[in-house]
N, C-alpha and C positions, 0 to 999 in steps of 0.2 A: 348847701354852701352859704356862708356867710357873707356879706357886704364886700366883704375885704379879702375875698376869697381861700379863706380858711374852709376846711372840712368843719363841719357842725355834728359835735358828737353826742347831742340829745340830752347834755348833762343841763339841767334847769337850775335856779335858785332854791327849786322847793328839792331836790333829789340829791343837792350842795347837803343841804342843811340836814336831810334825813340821812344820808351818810355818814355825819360828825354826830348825831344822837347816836348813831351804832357804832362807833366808834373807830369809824373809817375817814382818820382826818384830813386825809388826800384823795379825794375819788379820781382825781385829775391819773393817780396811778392807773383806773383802769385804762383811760385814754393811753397813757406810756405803752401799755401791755397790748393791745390792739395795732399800735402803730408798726409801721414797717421797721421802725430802730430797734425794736425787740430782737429783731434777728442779725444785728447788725454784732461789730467787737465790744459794745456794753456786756451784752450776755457771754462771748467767748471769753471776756474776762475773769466774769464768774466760775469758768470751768477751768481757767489755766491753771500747770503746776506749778506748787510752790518751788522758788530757785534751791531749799536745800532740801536732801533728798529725804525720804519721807516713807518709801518703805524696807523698813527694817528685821525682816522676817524669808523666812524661807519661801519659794512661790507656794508652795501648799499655805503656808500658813497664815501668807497672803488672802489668800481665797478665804480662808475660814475666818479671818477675822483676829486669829487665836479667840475666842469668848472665853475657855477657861483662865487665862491668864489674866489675871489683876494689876499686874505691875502699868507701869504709867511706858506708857513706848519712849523708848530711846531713839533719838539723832543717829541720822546713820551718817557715816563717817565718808564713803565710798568715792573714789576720784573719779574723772570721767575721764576718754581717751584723751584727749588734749592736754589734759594734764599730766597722763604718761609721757605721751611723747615728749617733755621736756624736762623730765624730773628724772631723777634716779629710780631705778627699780629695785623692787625685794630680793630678787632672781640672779643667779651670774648672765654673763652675754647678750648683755642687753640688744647690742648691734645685730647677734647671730642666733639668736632662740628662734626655735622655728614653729609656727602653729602646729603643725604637726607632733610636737613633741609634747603637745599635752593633750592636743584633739584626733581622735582618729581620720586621715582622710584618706583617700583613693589615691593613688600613686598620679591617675590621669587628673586629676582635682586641680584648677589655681592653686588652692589653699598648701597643695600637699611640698612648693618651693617657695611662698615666702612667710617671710620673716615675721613674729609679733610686731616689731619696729615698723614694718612697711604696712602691715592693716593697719595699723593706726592712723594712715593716712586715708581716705574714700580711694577706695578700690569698684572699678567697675564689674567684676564678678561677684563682688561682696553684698549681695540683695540686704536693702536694710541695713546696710553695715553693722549683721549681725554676727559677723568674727570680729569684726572692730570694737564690739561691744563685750564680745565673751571676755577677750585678752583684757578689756578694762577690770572687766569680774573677778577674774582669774588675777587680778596682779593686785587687785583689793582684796582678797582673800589671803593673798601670800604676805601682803603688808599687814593685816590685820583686823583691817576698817571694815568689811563684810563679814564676818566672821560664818554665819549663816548659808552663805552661798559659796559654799566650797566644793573643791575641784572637781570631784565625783558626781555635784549636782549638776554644773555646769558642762560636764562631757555628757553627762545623760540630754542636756536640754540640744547640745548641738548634734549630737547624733541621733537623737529622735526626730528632729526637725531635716536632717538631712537625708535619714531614711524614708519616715514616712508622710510628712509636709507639717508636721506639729509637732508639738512637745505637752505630754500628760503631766503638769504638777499634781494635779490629783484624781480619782476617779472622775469619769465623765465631763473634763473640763479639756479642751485643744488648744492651746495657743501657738500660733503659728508665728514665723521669724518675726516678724513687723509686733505682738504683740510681746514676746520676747524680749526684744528692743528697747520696748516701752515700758517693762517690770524693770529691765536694770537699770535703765536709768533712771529711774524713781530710786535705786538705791545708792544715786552721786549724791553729794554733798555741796559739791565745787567739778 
């Protein structure tokens, strides 16, 4: 400890100066990276997502990167629930469409008596508010903005996830509702 009761972190005048001939002209960084603020919303900021949406691909092709594709990635276009719920839809009946009518569900099922309209709201059976999320999918696929994730990809992801607790976008990969969640909405915009 120092006079002043700072932590004394062993950096000298002569270890100053041999750092900036190697061309480390902050060593005081290593000090940063040591300290307890390293773990702190500094670094969670580093990993936040950006606000517009950012993946533009299929979940497989997510995964892979596409590497053979050269083209430069497109902005993805895709709304998110909240902005269903106050906007016009691609679809007739807005009021009266029912989950059901695009996902398959169990007759005893929440999902199998309401409305696209009322998942759009947090529903307490809705884990993840992963029907909340599908109907966002499913109604950016019908407006045009996902093009990628359409309807047949999307009834595979909910009915895999509700049969057998994941959903396969590709060989030996599982994502489960919560990760689910988390691809489509990397494909909002707004």
């Amino acid at each position: 400890m120092t006079p002043n009761g700072r932590q004394d972190d062993n950096i000298d005048e002569k270890n100053v100066s041999g750092a900036s001939q190697q061309g480390l002209e902050n060593p005081g960084r290593r000090r940063f990276g040591r300290s307890g603020i390293a773990a702190t919303g500094i670094i969670a900021t580093l990993t936040s997502k950006p606000v517009l949406g950012t993946v533009c691909k299929s979940p497989s092709g997510f995964l892979s990167g596409n590497l053979s594709n050269q083209k430069p990635p497109s902005a993805c276009a895709g709304r998110s629930p909240g902005y269903w719920k106050n906007h016009d839809w691609p679809i007739p009946n807005r009021t009266t469409a029912k989950f059901k009518s695009v996902f398959t569900v169990p007759a005893g099922s929440p999902y199998f008596t309401v409305t696209m309209l009322a998942l759009l709201d947090p529903q307490d059976f809705d884990k993840y508010n992963f029907g909340m999320h599908l109907v966002a999918a499913y109604l950016n696929f019908r407006a045009g903005w996902s093009p990628f994730l359409d309807t047949a990809r999307l009834q595979a992801m909910w009915t895999e996830v509700r049969t057998v607790g994941y959903f396969t976008p590709t060989a030996g990969v599982k994502w489960t509702a919560e990760q689910c969640v988390d691809y489509i909405q990397q494909t909002f915009a707004y």
